[in-house]
C-alpha positions as CSV (number, residue, x, y, z in Angstrom):
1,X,113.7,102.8,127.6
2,X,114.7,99.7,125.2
3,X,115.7,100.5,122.1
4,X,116.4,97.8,119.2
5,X,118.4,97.9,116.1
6,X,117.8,95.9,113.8
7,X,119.6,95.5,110.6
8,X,120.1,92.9,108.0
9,X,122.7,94.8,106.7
10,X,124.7,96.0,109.8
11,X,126.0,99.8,111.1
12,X,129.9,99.9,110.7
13,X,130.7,98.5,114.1
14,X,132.5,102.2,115.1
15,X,128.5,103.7,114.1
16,X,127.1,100.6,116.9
17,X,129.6,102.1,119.0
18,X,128.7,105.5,118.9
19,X,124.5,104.8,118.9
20,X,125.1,102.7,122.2
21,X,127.2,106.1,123.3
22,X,124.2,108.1,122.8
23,X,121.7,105.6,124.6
24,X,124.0,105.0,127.6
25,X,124.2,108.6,128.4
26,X,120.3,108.6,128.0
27,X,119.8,105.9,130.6
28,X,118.5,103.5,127.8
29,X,119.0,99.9,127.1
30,X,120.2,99.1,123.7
31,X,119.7,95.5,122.1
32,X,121.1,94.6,118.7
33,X,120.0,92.2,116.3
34,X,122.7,92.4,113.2
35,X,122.9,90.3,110.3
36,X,119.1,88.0,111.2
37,X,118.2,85.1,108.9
38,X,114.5,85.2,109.4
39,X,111.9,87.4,110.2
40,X,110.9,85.4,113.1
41,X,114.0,86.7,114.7
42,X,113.0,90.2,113.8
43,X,109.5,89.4,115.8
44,X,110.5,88.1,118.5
45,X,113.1,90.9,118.8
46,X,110.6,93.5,118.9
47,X,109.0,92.6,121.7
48,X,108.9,94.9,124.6
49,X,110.9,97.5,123.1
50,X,110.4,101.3,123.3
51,X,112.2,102.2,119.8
52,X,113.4,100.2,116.8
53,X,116.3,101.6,114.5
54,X,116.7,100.1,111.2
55,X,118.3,100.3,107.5
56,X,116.3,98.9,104.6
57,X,114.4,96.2,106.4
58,X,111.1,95.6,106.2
59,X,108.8,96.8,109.2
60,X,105.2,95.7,107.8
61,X,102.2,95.4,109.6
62,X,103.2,91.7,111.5
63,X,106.4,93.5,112.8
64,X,104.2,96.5,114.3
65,X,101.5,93.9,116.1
66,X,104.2,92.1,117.2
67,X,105.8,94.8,118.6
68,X,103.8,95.2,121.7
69,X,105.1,98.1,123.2
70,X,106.9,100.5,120.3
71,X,106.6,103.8,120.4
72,X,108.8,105.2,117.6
73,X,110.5,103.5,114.6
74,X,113.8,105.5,112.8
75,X,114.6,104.5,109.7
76,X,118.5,105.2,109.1
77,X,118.5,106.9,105.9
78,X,116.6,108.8,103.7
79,X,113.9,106.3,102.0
80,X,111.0,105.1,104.2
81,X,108.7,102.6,101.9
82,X,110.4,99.6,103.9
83,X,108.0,101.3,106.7
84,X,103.9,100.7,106.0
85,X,103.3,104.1,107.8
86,X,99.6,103.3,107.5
87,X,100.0,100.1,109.8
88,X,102.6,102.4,112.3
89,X,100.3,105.1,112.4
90,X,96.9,102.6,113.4
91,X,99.2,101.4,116.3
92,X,100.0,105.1,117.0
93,X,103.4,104.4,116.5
94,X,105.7,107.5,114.9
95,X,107.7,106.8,112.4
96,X,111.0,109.0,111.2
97,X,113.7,108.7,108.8
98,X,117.1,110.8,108.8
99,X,117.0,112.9,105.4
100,X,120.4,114.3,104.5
101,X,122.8,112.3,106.4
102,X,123.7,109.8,103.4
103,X,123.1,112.4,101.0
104,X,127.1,113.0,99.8
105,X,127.7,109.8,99.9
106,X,124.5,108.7,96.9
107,X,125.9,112.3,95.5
108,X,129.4,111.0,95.0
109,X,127.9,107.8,93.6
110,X,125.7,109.0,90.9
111,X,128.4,111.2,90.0
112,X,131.2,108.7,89.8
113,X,128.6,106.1,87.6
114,X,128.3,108.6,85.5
115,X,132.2,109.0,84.8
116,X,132.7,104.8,84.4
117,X,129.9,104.8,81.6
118,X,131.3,108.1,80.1
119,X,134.6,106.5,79.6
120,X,132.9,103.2,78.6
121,X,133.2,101.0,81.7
122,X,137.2,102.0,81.3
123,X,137.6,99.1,78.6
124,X,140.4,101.0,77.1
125,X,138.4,103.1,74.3
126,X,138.6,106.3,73.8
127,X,134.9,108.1,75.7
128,X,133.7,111.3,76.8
129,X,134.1,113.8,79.6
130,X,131.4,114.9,81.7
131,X,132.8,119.1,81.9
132,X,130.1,121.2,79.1
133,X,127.5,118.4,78.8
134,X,124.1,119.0,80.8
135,X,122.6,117.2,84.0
136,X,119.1,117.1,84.9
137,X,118.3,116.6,88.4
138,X,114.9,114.9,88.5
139,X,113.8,115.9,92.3
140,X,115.7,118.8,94.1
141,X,116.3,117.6,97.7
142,X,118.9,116.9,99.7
143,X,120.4,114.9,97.4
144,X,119.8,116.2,94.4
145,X,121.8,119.4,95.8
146,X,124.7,117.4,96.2
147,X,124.5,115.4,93.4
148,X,124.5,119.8,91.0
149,X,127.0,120.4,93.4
150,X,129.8,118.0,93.1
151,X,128.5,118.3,88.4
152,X,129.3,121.5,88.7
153,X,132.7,120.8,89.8
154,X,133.1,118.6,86.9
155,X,131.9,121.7,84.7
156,X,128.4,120.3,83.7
157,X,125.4,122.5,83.4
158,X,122.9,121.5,85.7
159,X,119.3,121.5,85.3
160,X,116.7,120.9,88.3
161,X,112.9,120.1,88.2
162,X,111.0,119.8,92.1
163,X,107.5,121.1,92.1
164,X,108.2,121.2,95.8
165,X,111.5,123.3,95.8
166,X,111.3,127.1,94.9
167,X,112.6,128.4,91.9
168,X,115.0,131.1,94.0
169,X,116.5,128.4,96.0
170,X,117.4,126.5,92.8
171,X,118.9,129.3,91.3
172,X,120.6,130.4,94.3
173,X,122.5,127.4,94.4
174,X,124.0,127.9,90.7
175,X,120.9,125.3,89.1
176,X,118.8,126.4,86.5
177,X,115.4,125.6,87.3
178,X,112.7,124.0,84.6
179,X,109.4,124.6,84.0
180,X,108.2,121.0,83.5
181,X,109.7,117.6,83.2
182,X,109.1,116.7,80.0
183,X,112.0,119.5,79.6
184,X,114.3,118.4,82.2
185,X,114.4,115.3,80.0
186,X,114.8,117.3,76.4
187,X,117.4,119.3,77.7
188,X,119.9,116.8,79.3
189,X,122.7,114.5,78.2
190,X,122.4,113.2,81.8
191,X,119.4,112.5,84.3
192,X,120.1,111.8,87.6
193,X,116.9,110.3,89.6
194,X,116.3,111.5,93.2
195,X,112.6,110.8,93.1
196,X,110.8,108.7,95.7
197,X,108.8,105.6,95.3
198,X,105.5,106.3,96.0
199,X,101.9,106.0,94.0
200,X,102.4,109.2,92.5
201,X,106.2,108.2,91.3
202,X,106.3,104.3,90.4
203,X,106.5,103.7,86.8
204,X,106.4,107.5,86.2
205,X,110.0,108.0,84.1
206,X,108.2,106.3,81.2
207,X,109.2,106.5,77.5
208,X,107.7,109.2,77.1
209,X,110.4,110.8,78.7
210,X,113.7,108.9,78.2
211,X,112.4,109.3,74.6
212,X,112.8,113.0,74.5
213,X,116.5,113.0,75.9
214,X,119.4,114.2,73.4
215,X,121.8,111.1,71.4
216,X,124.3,110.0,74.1
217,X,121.6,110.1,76.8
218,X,122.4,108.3,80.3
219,X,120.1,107.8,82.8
220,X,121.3,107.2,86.4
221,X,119.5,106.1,89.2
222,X,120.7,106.1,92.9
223,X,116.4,106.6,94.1
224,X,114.4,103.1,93.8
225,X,114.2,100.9,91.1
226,X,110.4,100.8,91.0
227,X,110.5,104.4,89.4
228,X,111.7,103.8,86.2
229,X,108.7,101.7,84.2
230,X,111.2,98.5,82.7
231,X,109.1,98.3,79.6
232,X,110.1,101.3,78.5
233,X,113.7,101.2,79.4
234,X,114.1,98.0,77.4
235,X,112.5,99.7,74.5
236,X,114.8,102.5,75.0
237,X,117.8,99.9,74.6
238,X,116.2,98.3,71.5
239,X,115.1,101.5,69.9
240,X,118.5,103.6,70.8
241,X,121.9,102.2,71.0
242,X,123.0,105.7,72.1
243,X,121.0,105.4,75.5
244,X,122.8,103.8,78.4
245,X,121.4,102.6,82.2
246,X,123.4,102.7,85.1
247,X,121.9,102.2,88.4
248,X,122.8,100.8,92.2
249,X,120.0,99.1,92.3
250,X,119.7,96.4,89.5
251,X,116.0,96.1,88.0
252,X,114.0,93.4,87.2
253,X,114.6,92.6,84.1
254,X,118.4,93.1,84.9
255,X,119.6,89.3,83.1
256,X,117.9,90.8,79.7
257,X,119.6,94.1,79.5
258,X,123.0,91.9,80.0
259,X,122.0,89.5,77.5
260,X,121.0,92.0,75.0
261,X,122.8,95.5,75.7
262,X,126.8,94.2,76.9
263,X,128.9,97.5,77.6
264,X,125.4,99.8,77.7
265,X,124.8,99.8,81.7
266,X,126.1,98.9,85.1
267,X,124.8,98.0,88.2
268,X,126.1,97.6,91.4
269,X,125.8,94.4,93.8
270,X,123.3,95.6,96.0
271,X,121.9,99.1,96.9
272,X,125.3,101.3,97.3
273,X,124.0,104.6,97.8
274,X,124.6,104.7,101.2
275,X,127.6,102.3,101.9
276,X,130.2,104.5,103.1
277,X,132.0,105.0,106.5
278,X,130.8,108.1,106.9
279,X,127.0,107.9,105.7
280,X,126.6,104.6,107.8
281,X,127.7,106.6,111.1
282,X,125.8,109.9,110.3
283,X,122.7,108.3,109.5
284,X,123.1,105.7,112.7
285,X,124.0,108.6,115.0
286,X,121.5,110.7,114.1
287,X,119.0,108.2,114.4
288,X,119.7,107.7,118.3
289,X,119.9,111.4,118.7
290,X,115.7,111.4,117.1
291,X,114.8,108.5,119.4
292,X,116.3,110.7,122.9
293,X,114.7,114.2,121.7
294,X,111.5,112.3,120.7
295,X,111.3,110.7,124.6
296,X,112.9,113.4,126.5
297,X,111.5,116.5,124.7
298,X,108.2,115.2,122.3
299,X,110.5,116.1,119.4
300,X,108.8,114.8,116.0
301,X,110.8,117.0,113.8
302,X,111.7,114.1,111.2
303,X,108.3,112.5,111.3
304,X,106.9,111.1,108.4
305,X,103.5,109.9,109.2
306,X,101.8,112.9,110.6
């Protein structure tokens, strides 16, 4: 078997170490193609190879003709949409992410944006604390467990809407669960955004919602930009100079919010949720482990284009 990985954005260099580990022990050729300034590299890549590991980059429908003899793609992480599953599954190819291994580390950022804006970017002013003030937890998964977990060590009340997740697991964890999400949003000082981007979900936290949230309301999203609807977060800024944005994942209309709204959001470089050490090696590792059990046993336990 040949496997590829392919990632704009490399693994950690001891996480390469530790996929090729896995591969040579299977018997399987590993080729990497790290840090590629074209997609034309990425095509020609593909070729011939049995399996393809990546990050965030895109594997659209000219990446799946060209790869000619793919059996399995793994996306590293949690989020698929860089994936068009419907292309994958036309070529019969399956396609699988790793859901949970980064989840601590977007956990531990959510949680520690949501200290810098409470104490107002630390510019020196007196701000607030995070222990008695309510989070909602807008999608109950993996990480949104982490993400009540590590609140309620700060002391917050947490809230959780999932239509998916049962009410007993919720509660079970020490989360109250909500009826709807118009109430998550009336009931919290903080939302955290765990939601994925899909046609049910894009646009969907509208003003609607964000309207309904209590004075000092911050929303913070570590899910996808393309969730949140931007005319109604600028109108939220314009409306409300209580409401504050922070996000690791800038939005469109990013350069307007900083013209308009100073001290009111942050942003990080690029897409941090998953940029630690540790998240970078789980998610890699367990990636290689998916591609043997797929090949050796027909496991398809983490597929998401059935």
């Amino acid at each position: 078997m040949k496997v590829l990985i392919a990632t704009e954005k490399p693994f950690a260099p001891e996480a390469v170490e530790q996929i090729r580990g896995i591969f040579d022990d299977a018997g399987y050729e590993t080729v990497l193609l790290e840090k590629y300034a074209s997609k034309d590299e990425l095509l020609t890549a593909v070729k011939g190879v049995d399996a393809l590991i990546v990050r965030s980059d895109k594997v659209d429908a000219a990446v799946l003709d060209a790869a000619d003899t793919l059996k399995i793609v793994v996306r590293a992480g949690a989020g698929y949409d860089n994936i068009d599953l419907e292309a994958a599954t036309a070529k019969g190819v399956v396609v699988m992410n790793t859901p949970g291994q980064n989840s601590n580390a977007v956990a531990e950022l959510a949680l520690g944006m949501m200290v810098y804006m409470a104490r107002n970017l630390f510019n020196g002013k007196p701000g607030t604390e995070l222990k008695g003030k309510t989070l909602g937890i807008h999608a109950y998964g993996h990480v949104g467990r982490e993400v009540a977990r590590i609140a309620r060590g700060f002391g917050m009340e947490t809230l959780a809407y999932d239509p998916f997740v049962s009410k007993t697991d919720i509660i079970n964890d020490g989360t109250k669960p909500v009826d709807t999400v118009e109430e998550l949003y009336e009931r919290s000082r903080y939302v955290s955004l765990h939601i994925p981007a899909n046609d049910q979900t894009r646009r969907s936290v509208s003003y609607d919602l964000l309207s309904r949230m209590p004075k000092g309301a911050t929303l913070v999203n570590t899910a996808r930009k393309e969730v949140v609807d931007e005319e109604s977060l600028l109108r939220m800024f314009r409306e409300r100079d209580d409401f504050r944005y922070v996000s690791d994942i800038a939005p469109d209309c990013a350069d307007e919010i900083a013209r308009e709204f100073p001290g009111r959001f942050f942003f990080t470089p690029k897409k941090m949720g998953a940029q630690t050490a540790e998240a970078n090696i789980n998610a890699g590792v367990a990636a290689a482990r998916q591609i043997v059990k797929f090949f050796e046993k027909g496991d398809t336990t983490f597929q998401v284009n059935k």
